[in-house]
N, C-alpha and C positions, 0 to 999 in steps of 0.2 A: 311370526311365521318362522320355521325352524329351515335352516342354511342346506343346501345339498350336502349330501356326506361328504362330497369329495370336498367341498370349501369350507367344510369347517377345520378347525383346529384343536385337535385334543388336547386337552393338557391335564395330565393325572393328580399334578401337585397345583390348588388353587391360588396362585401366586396372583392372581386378578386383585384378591382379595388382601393383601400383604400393606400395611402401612408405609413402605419404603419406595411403592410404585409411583404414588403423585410425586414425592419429595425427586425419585431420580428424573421423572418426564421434564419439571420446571427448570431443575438443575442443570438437564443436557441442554434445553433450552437456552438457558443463560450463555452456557460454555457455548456452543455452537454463535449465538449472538456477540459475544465479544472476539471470537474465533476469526467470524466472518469480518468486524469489524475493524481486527490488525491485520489480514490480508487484502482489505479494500486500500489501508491505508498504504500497506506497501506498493500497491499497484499503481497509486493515484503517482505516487513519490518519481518510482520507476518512469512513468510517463512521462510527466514533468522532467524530469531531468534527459531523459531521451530526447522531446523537444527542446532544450536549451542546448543538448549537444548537438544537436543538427545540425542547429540555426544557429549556432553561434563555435561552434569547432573552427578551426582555422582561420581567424578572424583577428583582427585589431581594431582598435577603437584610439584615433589622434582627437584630443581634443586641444583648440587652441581658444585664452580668456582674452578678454578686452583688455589693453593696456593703457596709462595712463596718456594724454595728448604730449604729443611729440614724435609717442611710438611712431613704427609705419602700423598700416590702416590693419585692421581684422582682415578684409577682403585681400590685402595686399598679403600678409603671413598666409592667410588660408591657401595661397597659390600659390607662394614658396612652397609648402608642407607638402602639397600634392607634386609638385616638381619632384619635390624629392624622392618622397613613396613612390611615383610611376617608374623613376630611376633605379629603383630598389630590386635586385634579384631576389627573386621568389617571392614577388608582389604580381597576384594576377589583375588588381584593380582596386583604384581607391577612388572613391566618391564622395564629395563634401555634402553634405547634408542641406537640404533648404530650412529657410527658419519656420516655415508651416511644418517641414518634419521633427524639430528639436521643439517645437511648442505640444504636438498631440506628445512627445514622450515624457515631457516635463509636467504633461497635464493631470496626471494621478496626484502629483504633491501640488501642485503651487494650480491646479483647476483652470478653468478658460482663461485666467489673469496672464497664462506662459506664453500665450501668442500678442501680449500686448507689444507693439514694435519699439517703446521706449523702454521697456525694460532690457537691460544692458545683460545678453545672452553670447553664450559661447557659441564657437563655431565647431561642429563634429566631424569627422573625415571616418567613413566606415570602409577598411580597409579589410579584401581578401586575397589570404595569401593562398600557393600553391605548393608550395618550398620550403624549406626551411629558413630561417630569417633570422639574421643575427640582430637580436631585438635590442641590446646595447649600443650596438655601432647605430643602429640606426634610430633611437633615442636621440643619441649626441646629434647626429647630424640634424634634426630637426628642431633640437632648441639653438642650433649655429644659424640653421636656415630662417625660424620661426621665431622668436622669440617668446616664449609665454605656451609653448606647445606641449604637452603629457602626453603619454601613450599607455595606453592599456591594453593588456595580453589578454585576452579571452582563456586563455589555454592553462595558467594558474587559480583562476577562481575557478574555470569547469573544473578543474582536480578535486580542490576543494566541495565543489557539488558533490560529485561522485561519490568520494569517499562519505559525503553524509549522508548520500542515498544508501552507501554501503553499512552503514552503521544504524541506519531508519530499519534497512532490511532487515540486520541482527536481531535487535529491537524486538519484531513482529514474529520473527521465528521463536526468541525468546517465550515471547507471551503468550505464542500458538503452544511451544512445550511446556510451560507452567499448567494453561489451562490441560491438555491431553492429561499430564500428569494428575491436576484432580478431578478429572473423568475418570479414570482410572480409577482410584481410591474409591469413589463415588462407587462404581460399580463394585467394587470389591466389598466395600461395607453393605450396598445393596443385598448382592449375592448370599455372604455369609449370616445375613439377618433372617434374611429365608429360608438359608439353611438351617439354620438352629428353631425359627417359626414351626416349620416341617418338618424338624428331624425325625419324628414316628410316623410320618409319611413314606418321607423316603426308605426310613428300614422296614416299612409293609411292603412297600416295592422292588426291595434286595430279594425279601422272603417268597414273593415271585415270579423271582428270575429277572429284574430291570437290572442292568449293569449300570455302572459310574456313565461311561458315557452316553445310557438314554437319559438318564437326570440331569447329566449337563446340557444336551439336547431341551430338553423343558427349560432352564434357564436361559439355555441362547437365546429361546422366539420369545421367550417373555421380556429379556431385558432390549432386544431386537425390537420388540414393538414399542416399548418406554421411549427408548433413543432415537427409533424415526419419527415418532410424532414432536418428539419434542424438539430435534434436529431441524422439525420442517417449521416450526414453530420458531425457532430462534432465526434460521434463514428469513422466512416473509421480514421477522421486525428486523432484519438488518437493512434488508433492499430496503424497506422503505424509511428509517431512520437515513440511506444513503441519497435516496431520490428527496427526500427534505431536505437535505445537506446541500443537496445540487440545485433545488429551486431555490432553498434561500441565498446562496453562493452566486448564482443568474440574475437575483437581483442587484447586487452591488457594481458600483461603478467603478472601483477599485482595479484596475488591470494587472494588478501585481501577483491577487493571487491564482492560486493555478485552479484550471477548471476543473469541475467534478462531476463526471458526467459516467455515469455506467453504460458498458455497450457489450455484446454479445458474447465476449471474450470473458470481459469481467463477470458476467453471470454465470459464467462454465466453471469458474474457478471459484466463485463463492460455492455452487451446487457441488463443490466437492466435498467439502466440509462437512456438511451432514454425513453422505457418506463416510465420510474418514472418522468418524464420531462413531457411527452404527457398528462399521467394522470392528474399530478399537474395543467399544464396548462388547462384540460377542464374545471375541480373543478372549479379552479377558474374565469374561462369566467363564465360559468352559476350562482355562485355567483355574481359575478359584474353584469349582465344584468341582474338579480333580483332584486337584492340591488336599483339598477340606476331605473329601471322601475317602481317598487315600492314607491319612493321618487316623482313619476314624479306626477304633479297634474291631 
């Protein structure tokens, strides 16, 4: 049954028909799939480090070890340590950890064994500051008070994070303009194949009266139609490549790694991509049959 006038689509030049059509639809497909795949991965990154800088910004971590017999007792150092952290300017609060809380944290590596009570564990002191803290002076005074006591800055390895969030970022921008860059070509070899398919086409249509710009108008919806099906086609296998990614990620017991969970945000911003793929490609159709028509004698 033939389409209402108003919803059909003309097109003078049978570019339906063009052997360059399937190869570009699979191709945006592709590009748009690993598209969506390094911007999932920046987001997952970004999260991830957002929550480690929450939870753990302004923070110290005193750990003191078991010493050999003679020392004074764990319990006895762990209450000096804290003595002195509560005495500590721009210390809002330090709290020594129970050995049920240092056995679930030790339990990713060493598994239910870390809550065994003969196994000779350290004692943690999770400290939060409010202030700035002179983390040398107050290093020393803790291995004078404690003996056997470390302290760990939060605030150097989050750097650390960051900057390889910021370098993850690059990465994925990287690969997002590698990949536009051969959409691009992709479209341009498209274009000019159909150009030269149809060139006694389109000089029937100069002869009357079609300007450059309705023939590039023909290429826009044709390569426009290529690029959203196959935009929409690399999107679905991303989400669901990423929703696999996330059930099999939800079964491990492994706490370390970060969750992978897509939510409403992350779906706006993968559904960008097709579009940014659609767009990129008309730009570039109507430049190329300008460009090419223009050159022609």
């Amino acid at each position: 049954m033939a389409l209402p006038p108003l919803r059909r689509k003309r097109f003078d030049l049978p570019l339906a028909k063009d052997p360059t059509s399937r190869f570009l639809t699979w191709l945006t497909a592709l590009m748009v799939y690993l598209a969506a795949l390094s911007l999932a991965g920046a987001l997952f990154v970004s999260d991830m480090a957002r929550r480690w800088d929450t939870g753990l910004a302004g923070g110290l971590t005193v750990q003191i070890v078991p010493l050999p017999a003679g020392s004074a007792t764990l319990n006895e150092r762990t209450e000096a340590a804290l003595t002195v952290l509560r005495s500590t300017p721009g210390v809002k609060s330090a709290t020594a950890l129970t050995t049920d809380d240092i056995g679930r944290l030790l339990e990713p590596w060493l598994g239910k064994e870390a809550a065994d009570p003969l196994l000779p564990m350290p004692r943690l002191i999770d400290v939060v500051t409010d202030g700035p803290v002179d983390t040398t002076a107050l290093t020393a005074r803790l291995k004078s008070a404690a003996p056997g006591a470390t302290m760990d800055d939060h605030a150097v390895w989050l750097a650390d994070l960051r900057r390889f969030a910021g370098a993850l970022h690059l990465a994925a921008l990287a690969v997002m303009a590698l990949i536009g860059g051969a959409g691009v070509m992709a479209v341009v070899f498209a274009v000019r194949a159909g150009l030269a398919i149809h060139k006694h086409v389109v000089e029937l249509l100069h002869l009357m009266g079609a300007t450059d710009r309705y023939v590039a108008r023909q290429f826009e919806s044709h390569v426009l139609s290529l690029t959203l099906r196959g935009g929409l086609g690399g999107l679905v296998l991303a989400v669901a490549t990423l929703a696999g990614i996330g059930h099999a990620a939800a079964g491990l017991k492994a706490s370390l790694l970060p969750t992978v969970t897509i939510n409403v945000w992350h779906l706006a911003l993968l559904a960008v991509v097709p579009v940014v793929a659609c767009l990129l490609a008309m730009v570039t159709a109507r430049w190329t049959v300008l460009r090419t028509l223009e050159s022609l004698p």
